[in-house]
N, CA, C and O atoms as a Tinker XYZ file with bonds, in Angstrom:
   504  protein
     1  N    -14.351000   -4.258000  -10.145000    73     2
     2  CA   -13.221000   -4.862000   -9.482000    64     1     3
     3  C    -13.684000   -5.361000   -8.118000    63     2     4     5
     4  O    -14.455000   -4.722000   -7.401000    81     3
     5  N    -13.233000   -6.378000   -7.853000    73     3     6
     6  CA   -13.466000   -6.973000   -6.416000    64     5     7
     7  C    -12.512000   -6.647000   -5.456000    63     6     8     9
     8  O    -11.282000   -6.593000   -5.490000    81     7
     9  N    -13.700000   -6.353000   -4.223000    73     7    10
    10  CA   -12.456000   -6.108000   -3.148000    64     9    11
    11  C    -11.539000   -7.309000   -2.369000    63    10    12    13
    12  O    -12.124000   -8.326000   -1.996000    81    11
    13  N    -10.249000   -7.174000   -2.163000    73    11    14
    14  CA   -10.166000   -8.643000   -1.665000    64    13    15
    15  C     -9.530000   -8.312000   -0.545000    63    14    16    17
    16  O     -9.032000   -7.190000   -0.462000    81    15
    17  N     -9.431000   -9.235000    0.522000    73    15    18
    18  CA    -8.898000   -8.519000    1.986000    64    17    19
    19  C     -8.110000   -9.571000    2.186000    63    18    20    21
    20  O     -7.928000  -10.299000    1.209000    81    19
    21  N     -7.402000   -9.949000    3.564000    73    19    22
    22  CA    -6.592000  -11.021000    4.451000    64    21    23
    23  C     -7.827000  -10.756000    5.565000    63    22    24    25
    24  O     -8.212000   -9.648000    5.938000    81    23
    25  N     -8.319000  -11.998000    5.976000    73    23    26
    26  CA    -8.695000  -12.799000    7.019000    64    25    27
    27  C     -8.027000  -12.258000    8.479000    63    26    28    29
    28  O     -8.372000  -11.561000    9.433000    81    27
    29  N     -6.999000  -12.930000    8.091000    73    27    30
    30  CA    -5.898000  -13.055000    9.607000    64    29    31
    31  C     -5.240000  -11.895000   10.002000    63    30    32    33
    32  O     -4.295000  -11.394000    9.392000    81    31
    33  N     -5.674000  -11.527000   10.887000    73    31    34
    34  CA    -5.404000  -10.323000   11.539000    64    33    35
    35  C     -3.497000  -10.477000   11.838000    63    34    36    37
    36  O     -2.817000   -9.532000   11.440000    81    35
    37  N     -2.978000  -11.340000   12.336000    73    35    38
    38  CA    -1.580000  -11.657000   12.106000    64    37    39
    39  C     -0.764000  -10.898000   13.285000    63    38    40    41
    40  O      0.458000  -10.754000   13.292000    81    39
    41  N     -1.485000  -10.529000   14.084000    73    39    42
    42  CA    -0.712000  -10.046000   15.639000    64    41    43
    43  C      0.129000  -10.570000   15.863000    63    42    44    45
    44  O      1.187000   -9.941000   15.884000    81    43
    45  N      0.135000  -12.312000   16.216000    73    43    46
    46  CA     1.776000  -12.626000   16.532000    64    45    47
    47  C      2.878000  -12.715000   15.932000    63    46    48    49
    48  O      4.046000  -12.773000   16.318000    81    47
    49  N      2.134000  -12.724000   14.438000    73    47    50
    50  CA     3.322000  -12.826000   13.417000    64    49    51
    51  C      4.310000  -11.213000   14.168000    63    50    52    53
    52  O      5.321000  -11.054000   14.852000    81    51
    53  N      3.248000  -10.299000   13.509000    73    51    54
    54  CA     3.648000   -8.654000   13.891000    64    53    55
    55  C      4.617000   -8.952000   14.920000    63    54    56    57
    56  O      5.808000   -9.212000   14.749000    81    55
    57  N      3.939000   -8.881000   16.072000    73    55    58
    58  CA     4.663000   -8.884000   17.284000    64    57    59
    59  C      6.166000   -9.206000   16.731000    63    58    60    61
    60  O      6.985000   -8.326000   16.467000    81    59
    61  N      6.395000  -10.604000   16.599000    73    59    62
    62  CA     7.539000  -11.327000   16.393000    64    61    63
    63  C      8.628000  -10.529000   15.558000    63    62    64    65
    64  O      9.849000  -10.570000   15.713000    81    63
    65  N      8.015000   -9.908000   14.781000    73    63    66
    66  CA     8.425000   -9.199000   13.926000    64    65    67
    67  C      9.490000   -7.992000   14.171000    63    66    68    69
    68  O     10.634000   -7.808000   13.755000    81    67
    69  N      8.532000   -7.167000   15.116000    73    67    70
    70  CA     8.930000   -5.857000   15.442000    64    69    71
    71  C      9.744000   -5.639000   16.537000    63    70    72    73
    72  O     10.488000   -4.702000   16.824000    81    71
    73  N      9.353000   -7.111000   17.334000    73    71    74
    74  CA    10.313000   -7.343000   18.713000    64    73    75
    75  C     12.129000   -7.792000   18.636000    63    74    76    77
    76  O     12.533000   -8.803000   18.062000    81    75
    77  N     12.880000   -6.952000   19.231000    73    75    78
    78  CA    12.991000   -5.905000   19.959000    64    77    79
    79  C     12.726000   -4.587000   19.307000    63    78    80    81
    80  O     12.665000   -3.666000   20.121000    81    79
    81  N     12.538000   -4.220000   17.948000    73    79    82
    82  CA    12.713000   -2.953000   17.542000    64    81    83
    83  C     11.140000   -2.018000   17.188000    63    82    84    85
    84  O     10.615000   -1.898000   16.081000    81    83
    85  N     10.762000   -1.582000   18.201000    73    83    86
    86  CA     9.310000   -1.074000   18.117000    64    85    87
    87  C      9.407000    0.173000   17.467000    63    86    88    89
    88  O      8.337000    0.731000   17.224000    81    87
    89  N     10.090000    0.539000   17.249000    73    87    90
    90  CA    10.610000    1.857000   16.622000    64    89    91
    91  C     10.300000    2.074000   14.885000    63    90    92    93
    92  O     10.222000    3.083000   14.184000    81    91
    93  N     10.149000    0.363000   14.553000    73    91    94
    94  CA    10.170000    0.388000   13.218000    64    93    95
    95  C      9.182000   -0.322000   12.789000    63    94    96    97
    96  O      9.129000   -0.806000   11.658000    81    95
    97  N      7.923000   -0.492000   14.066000    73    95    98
    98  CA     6.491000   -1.219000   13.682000    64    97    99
    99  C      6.112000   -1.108000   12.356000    63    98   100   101
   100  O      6.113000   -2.094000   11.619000    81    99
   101  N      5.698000    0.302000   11.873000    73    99   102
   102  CA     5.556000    0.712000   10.583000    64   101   103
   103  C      6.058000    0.433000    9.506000    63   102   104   105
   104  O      5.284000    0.408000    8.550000    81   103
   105  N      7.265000    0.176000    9.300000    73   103   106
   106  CA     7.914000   -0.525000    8.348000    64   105   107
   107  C      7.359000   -1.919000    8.287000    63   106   108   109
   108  O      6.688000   -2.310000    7.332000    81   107
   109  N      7.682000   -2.722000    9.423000    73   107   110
   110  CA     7.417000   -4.211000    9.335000    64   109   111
   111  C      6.193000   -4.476000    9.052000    63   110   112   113
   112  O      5.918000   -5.485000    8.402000    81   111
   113  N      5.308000   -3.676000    9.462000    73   111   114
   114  CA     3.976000   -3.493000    8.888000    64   113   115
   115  C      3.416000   -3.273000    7.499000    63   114   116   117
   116  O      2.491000   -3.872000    6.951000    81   115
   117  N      4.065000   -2.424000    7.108000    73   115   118
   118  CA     4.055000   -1.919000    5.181000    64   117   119
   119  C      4.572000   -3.426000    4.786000    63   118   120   121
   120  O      3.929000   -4.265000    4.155000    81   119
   121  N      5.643000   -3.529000    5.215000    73   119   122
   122  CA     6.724000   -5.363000    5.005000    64   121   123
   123  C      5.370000   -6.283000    4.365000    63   122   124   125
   124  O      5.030000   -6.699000    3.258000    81   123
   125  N      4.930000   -6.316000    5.526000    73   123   126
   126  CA     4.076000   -7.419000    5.461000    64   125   127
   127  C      2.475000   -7.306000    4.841000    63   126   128   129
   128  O      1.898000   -8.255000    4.310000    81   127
   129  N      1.877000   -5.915000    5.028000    73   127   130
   130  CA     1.114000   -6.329000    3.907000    64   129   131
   131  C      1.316000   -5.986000    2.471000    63   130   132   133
   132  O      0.393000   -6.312000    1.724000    81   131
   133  N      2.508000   -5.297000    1.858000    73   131   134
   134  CA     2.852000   -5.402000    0.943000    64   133   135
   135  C      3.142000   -6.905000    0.222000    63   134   136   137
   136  O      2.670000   -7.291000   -0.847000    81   135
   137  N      4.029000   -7.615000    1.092000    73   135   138
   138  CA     4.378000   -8.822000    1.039000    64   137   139
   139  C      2.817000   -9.640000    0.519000    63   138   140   141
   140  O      2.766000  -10.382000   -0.462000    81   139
   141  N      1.928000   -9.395000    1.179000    73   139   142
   142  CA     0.520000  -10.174000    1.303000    64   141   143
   143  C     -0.250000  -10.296000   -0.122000    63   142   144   145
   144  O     -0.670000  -11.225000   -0.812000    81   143
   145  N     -0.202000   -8.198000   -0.246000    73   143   146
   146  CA    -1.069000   -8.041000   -1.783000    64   145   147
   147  C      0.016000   -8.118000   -2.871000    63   146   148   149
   148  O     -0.344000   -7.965000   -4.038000    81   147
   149  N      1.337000   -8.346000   -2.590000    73   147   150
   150  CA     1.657000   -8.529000   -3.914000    64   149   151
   151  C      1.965000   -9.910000   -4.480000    63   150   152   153
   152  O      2.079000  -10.207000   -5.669000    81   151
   153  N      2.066000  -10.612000   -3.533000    73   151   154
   154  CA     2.082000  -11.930000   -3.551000    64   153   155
   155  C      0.769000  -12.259000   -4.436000    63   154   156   157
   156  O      0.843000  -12.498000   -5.642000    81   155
   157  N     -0.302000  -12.247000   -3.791000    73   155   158
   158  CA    -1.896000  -12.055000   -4.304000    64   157   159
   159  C     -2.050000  -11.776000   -5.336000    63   158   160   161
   160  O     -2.659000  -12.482000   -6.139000    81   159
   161  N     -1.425000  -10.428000   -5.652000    73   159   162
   162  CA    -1.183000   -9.965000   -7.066000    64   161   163
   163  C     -0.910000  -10.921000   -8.384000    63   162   164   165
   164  O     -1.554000  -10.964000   -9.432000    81   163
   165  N      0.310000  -11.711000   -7.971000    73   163   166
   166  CA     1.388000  -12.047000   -8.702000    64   165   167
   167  C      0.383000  -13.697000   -8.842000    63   166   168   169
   168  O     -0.085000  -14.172000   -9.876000    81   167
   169  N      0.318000  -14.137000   -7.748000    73   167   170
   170  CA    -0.778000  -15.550000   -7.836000    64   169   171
   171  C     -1.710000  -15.534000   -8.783000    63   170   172   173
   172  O     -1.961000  -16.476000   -9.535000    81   171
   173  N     -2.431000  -14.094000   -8.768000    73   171   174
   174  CA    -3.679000  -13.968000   -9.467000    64   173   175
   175  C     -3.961000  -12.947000  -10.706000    63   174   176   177
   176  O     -4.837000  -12.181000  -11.107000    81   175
   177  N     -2.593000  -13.447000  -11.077000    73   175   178
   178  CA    -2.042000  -12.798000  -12.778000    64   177   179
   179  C     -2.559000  -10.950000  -12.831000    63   178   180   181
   180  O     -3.104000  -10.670000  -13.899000    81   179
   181  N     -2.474000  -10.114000  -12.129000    73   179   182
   182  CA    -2.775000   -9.160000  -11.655000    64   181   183
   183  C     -1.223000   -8.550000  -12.297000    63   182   184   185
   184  O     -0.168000   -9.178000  -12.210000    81   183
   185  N     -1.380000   -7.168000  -12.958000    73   183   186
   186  CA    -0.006000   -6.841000  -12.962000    64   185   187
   187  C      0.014000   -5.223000  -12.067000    63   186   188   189
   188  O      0.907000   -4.398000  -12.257000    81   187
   189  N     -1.131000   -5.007000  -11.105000    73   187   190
   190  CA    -0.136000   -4.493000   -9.796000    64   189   191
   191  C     -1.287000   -4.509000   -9.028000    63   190   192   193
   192  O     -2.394000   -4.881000   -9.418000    81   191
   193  N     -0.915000   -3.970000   -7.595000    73   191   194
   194  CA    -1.357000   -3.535000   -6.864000    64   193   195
   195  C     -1.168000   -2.793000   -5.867000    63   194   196   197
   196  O     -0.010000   -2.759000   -5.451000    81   195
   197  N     -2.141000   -2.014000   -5.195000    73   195   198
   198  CA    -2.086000   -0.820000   -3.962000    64   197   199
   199  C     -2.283000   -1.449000   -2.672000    63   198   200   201
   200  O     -2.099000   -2.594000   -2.257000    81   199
   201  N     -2.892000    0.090000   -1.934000    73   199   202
   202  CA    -3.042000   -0.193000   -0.872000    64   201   203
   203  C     -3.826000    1.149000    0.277000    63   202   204   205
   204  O     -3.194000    2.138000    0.646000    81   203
   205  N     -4.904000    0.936000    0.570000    73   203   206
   206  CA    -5.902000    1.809000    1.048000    64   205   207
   207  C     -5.097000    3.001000    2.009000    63   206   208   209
   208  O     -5.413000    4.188000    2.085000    81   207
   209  N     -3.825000    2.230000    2.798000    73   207   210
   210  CA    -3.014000    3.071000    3.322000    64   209   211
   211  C     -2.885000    4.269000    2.839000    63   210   212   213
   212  O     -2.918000    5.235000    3.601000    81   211
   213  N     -2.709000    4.422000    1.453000    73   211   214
   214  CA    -2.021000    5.828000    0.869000    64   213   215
   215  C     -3.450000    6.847000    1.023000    63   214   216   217
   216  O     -3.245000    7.809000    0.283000    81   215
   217  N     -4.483000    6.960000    1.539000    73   215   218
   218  CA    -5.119000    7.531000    2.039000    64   217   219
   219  C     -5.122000    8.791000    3.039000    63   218   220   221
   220  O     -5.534000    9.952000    3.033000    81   219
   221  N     -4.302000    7.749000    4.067000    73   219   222
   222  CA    -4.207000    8.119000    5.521000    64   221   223
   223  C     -3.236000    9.343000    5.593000    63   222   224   225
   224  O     -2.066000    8.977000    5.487000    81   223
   225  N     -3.383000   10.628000    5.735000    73   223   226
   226  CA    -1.844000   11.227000    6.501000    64   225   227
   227  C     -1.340000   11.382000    7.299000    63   226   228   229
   228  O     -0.748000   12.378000    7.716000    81   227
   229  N     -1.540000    9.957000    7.853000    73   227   230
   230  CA    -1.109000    9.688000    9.403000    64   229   231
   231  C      0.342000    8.458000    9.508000    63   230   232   233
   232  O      1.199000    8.202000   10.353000    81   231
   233  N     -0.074000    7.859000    7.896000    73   231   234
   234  CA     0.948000    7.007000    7.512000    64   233   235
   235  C      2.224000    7.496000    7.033000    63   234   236   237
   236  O      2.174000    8.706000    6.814000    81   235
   237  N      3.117000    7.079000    6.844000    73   235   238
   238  CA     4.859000    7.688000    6.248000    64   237   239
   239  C      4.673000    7.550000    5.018000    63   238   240   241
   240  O      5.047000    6.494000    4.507000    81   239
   241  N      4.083000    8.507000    4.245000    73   239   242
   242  CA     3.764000    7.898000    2.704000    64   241   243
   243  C      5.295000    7.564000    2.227000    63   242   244   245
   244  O      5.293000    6.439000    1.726000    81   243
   245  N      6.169000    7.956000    2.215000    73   243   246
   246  CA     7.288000    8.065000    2.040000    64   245   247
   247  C      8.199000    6.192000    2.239000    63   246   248   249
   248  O      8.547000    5.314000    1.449000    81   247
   249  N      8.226000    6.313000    3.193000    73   247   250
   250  CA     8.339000    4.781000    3.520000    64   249   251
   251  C      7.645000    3.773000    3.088000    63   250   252   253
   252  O      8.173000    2.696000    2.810000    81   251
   253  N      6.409000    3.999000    2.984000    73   251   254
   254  CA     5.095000    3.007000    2.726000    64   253   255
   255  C      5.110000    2.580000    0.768000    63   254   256   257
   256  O      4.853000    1.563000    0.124000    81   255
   257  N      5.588000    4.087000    0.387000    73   255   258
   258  CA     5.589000    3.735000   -1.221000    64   257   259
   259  C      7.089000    3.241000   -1.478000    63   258   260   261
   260  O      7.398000    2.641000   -2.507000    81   259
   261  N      8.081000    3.573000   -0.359000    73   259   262
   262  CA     9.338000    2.712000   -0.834000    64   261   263
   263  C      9.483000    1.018000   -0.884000    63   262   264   265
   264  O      9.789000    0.207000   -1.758000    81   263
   265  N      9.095000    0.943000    0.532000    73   263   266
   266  CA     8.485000   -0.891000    0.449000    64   265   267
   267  C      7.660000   -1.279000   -0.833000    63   266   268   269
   268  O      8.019000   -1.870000   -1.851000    81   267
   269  N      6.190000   -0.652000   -0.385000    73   267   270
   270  CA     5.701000   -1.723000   -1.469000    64   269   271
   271  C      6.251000   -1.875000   -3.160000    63   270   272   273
   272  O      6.189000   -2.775000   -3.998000    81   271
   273  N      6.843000   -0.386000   -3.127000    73   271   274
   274  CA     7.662000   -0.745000   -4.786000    64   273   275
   275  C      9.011000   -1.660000   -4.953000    63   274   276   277
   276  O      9.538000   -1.978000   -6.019000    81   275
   277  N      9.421000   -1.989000   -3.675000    73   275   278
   278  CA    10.198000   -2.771000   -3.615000    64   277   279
   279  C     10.229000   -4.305000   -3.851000    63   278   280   281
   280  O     10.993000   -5.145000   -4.326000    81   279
   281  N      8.983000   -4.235000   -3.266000    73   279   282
   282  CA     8.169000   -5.637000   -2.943000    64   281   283
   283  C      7.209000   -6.160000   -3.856000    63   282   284   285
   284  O      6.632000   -7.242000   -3.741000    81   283
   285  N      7.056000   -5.222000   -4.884000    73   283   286
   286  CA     6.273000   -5.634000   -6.017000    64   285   287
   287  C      7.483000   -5.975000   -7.444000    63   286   288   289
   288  O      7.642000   -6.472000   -8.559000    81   287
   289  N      8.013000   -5.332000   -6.444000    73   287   290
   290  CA     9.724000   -5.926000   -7.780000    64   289   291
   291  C      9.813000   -7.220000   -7.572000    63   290   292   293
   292  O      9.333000   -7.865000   -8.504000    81   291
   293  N     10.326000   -7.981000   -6.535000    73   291   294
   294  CA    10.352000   -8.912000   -6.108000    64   293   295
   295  C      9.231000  -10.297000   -6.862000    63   294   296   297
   296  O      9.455000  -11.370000   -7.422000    81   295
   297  N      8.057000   -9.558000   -6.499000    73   295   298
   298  CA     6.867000  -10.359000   -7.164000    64   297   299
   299  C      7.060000  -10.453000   -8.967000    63   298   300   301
   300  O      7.046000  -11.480000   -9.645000    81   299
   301  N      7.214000   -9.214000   -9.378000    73   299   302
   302  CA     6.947000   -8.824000  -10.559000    64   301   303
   303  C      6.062000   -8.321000  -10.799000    63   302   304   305
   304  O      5.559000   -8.636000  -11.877000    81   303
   305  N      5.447000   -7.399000  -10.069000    73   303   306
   306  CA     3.987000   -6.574000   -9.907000    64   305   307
   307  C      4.182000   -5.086000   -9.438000    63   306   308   309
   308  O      4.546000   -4.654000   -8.344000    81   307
   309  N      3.715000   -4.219000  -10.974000    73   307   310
   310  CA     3.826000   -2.761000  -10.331000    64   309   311
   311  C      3.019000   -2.489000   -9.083000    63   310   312   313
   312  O      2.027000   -3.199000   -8.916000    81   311
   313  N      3.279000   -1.625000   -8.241000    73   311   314
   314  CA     2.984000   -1.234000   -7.165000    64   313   315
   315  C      2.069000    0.355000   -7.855000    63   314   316   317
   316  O      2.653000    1.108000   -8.635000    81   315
   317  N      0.862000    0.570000   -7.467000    73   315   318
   318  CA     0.376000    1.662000   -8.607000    64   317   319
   319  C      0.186000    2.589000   -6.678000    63   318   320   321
   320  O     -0.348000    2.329000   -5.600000    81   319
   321  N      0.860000    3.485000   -7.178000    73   319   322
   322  CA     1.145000    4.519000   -5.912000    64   321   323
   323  C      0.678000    5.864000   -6.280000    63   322   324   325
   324  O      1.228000    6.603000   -7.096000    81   323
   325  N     -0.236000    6.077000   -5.701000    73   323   326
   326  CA    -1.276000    7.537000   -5.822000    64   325   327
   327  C     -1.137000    8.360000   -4.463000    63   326   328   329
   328  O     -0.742000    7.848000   -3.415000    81   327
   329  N     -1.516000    9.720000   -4.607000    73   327   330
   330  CA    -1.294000   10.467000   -3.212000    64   329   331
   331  C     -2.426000   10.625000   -2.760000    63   330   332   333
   332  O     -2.853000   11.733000   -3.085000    81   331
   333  N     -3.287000    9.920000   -2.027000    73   331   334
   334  CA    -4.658000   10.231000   -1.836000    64   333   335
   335  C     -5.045000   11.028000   -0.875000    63   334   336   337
   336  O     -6.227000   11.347000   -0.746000    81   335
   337  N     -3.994000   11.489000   -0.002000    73   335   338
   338  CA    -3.944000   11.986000    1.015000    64   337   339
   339  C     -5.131000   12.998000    0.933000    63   338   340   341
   340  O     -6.197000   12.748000    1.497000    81   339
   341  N     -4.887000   14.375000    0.076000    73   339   342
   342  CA    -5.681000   15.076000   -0.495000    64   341   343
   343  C     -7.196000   15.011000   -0.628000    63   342   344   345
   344  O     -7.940000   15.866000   -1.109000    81   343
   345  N     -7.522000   13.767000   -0.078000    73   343   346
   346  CA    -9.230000   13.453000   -0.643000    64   345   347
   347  C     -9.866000   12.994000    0.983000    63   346   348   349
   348  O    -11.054000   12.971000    1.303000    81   347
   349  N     -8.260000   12.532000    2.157000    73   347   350
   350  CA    -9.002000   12.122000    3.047000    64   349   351
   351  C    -10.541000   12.193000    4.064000    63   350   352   353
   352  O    -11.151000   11.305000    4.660000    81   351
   353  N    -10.728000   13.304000    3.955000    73   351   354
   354  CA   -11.766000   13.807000    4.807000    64   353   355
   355  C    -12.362000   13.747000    4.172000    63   354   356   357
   356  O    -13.442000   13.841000    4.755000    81   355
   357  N    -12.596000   13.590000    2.765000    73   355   358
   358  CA   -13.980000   13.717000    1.395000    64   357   359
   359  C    -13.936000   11.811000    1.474000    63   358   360   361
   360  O    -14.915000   11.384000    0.861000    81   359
   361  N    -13.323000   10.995000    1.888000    73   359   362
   362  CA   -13.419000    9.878000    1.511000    64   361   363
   363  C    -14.150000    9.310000    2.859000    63   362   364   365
   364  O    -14.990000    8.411000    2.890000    81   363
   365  N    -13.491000   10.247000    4.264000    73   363   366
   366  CA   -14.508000    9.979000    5.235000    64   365   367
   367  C    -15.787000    9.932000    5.482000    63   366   368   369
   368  O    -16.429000    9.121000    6.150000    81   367
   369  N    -16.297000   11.360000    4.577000    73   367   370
   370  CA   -18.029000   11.570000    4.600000    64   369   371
   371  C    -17.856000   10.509000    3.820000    63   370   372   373
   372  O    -17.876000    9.542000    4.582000    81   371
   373  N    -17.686000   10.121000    2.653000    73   371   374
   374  CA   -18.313000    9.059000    1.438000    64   373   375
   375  C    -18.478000    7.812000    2.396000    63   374   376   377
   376  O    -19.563000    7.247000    2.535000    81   375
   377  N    -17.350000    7.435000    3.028000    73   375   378
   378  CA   -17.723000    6.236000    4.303000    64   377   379
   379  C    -18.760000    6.371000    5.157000    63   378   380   381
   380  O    -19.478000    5.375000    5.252000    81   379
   381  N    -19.081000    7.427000    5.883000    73   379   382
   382  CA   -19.996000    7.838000    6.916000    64   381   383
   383  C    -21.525000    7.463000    5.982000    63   382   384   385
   384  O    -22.490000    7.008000    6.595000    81   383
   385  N    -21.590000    7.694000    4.577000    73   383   386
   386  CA   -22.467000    7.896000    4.033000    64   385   387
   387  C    -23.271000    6.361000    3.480000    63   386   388   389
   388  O    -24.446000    6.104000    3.216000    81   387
   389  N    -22.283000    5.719000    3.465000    73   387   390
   390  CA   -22.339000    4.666000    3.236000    64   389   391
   391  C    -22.193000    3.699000    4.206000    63   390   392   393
   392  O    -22.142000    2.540000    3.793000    81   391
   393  N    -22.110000    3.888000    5.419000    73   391   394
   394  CA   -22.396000    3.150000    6.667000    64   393   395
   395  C    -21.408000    2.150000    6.540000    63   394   396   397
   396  O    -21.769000    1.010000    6.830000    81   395
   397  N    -19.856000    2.374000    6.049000    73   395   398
   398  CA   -18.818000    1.628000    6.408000    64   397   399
   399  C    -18.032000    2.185000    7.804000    63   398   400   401
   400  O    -17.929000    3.214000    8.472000    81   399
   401  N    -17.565000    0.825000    7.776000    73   399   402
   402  CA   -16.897000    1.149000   10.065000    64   401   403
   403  C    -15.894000    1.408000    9.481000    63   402   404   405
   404  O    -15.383000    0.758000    8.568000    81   403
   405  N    -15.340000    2.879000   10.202000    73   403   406
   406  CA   -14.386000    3.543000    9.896000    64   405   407
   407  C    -13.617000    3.172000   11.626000    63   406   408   409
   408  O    -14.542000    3.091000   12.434000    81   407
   409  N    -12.342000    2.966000   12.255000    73   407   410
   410  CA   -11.460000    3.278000   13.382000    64   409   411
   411  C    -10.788000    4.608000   13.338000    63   410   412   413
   412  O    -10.624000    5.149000   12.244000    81   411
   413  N    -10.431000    5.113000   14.314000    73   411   414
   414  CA    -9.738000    6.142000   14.367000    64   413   415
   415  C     -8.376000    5.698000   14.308000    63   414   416   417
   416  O     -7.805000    6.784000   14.211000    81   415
   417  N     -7.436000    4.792000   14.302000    73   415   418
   418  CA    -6.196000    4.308000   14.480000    64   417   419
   419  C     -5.724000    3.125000   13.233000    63   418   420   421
   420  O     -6.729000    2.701000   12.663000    81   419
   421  N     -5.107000    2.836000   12.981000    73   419   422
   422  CA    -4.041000    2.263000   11.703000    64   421   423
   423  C     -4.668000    0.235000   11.768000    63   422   424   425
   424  O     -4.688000   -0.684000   10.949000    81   423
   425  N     -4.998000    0.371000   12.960000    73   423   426
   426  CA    -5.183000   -0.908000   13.637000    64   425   427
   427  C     -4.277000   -1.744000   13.932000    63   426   428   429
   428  O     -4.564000   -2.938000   13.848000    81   427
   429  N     -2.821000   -1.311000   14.393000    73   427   430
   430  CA    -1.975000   -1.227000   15.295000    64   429   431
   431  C     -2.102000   -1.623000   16.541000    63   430   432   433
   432  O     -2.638000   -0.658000   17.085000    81   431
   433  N     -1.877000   -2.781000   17.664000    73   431   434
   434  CA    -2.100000   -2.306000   18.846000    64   433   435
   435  C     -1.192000   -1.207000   19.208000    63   434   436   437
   436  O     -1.868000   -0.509000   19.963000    81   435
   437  N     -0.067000   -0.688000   19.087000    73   435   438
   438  CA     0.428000    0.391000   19.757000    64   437   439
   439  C      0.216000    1.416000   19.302000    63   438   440   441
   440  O      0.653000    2.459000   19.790000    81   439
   441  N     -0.481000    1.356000   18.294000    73   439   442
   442  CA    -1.092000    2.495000   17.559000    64   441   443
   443  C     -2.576000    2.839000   18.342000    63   442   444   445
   444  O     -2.782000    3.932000   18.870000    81   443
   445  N     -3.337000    1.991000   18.333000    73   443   446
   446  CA    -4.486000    2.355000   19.511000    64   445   447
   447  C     -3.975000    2.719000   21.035000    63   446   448   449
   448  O     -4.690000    3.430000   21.741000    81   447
   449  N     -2.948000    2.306000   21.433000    73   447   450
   450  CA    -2.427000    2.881000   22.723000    64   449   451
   451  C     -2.066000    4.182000   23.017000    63   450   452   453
   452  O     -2.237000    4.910000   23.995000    81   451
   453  N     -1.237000    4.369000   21.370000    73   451   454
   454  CA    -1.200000    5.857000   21.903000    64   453   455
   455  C     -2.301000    6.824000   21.518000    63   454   456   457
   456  O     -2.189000    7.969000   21.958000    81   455
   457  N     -3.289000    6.549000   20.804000    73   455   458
   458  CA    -4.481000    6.988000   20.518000    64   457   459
   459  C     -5.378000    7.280000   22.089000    63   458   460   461
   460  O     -5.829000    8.304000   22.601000    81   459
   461  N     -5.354000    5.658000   22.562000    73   459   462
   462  CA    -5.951000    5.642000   24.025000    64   461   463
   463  C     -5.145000    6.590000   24.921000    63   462   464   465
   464  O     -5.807000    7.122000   25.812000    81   463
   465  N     -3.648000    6.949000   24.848000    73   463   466
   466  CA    -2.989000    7.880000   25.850000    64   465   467
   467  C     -3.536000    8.950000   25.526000    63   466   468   469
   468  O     -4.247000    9.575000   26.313000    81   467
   469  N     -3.318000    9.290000   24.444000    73   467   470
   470  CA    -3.493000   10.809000   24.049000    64   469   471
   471  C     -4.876000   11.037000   24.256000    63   470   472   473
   472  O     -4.810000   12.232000   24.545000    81   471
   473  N     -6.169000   10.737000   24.323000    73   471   474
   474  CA    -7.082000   10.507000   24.847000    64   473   475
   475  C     -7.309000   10.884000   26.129000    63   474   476   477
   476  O     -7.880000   11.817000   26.695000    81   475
   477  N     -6.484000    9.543000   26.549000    73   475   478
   478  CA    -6.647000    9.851000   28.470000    64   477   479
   479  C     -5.839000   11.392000   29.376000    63   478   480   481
   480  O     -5.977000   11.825000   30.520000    81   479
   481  N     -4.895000   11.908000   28.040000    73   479   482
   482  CA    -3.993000   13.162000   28.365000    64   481   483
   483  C     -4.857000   14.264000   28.113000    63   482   484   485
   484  O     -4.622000   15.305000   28.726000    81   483
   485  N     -6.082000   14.208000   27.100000    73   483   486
   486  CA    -6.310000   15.387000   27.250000    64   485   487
   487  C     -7.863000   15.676000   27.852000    63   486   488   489
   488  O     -8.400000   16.781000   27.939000    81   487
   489  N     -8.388000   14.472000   28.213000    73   487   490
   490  CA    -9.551000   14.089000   29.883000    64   489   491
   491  C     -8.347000   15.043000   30.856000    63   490   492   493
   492  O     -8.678000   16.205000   31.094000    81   491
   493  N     -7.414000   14.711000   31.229000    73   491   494
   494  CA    -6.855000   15.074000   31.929000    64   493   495
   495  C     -6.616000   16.454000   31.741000    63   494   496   497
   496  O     -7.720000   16.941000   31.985000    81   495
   497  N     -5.979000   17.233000   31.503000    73   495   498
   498  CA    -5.904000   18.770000   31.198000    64   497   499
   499  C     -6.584000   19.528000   30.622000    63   498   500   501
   500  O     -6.372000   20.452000   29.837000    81   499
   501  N     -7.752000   18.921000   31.223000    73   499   502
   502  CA    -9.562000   19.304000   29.946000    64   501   503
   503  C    -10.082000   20.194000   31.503000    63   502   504
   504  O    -11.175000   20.758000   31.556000    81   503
């Protein structure tokens, strides 16, 4: 299977998106790359697709598998939703091992901010 990605990083779209309601970045975020791979999906006679997210347990699995099954309705593309959570740190060495660039953060800018606070909070009370 081939991996296939988006190019466009899509910040201003985001932005536009989430502004005024920052509260619900995450959602508009799942929104949209759900929106992306199932579209993709559906273009490229695919009858579903995921999303590396369900990895993370840092993400709302909860939210994240309600969108994209929503959004693969829409398309006409199952959404294939696994709990991978369970494997994270075994999927980290397999990355480390394999000399893929891993981030510590969602790749979010306000998601690296509060990464960078929490950071600079505990320099501070260190």
């Amino acid at each position: 299977m081939d991996l296939r990605t988006q190019g466009d990083y899509g910040l201003r779209g985001f932005i536009r998106q989430i502004y005024p309601d920052l509260e619900n970045r995450c959602g508009v975020c799942y929104g949209m790359r759900a929106e992306a791979a199932a579209a993709y999906a559906a273009e490229n006679g695919f009858d579903s697709f995921t999303t590396t997210l369900l990895i993370s347990p840092y993400q709302n699995h909860a939210l994240l598998c309600e969108i994209m099954e929503k959004t693969g309705k829409q398309y006409g593309v199952a959404f294939l939703s696994r709990d991978f959570r369970p494997y994270f740190r075994e999927g980290q060495q397999k990355a480390r091992e394999m000399g893929l660039y891993m981030q510590k953060y969602c790749g979010c800018i306000f998601s690296e901010e509060e990464r960078y606070l929490k950071k600079s909070e505990k320099r501070k009370n260190a």
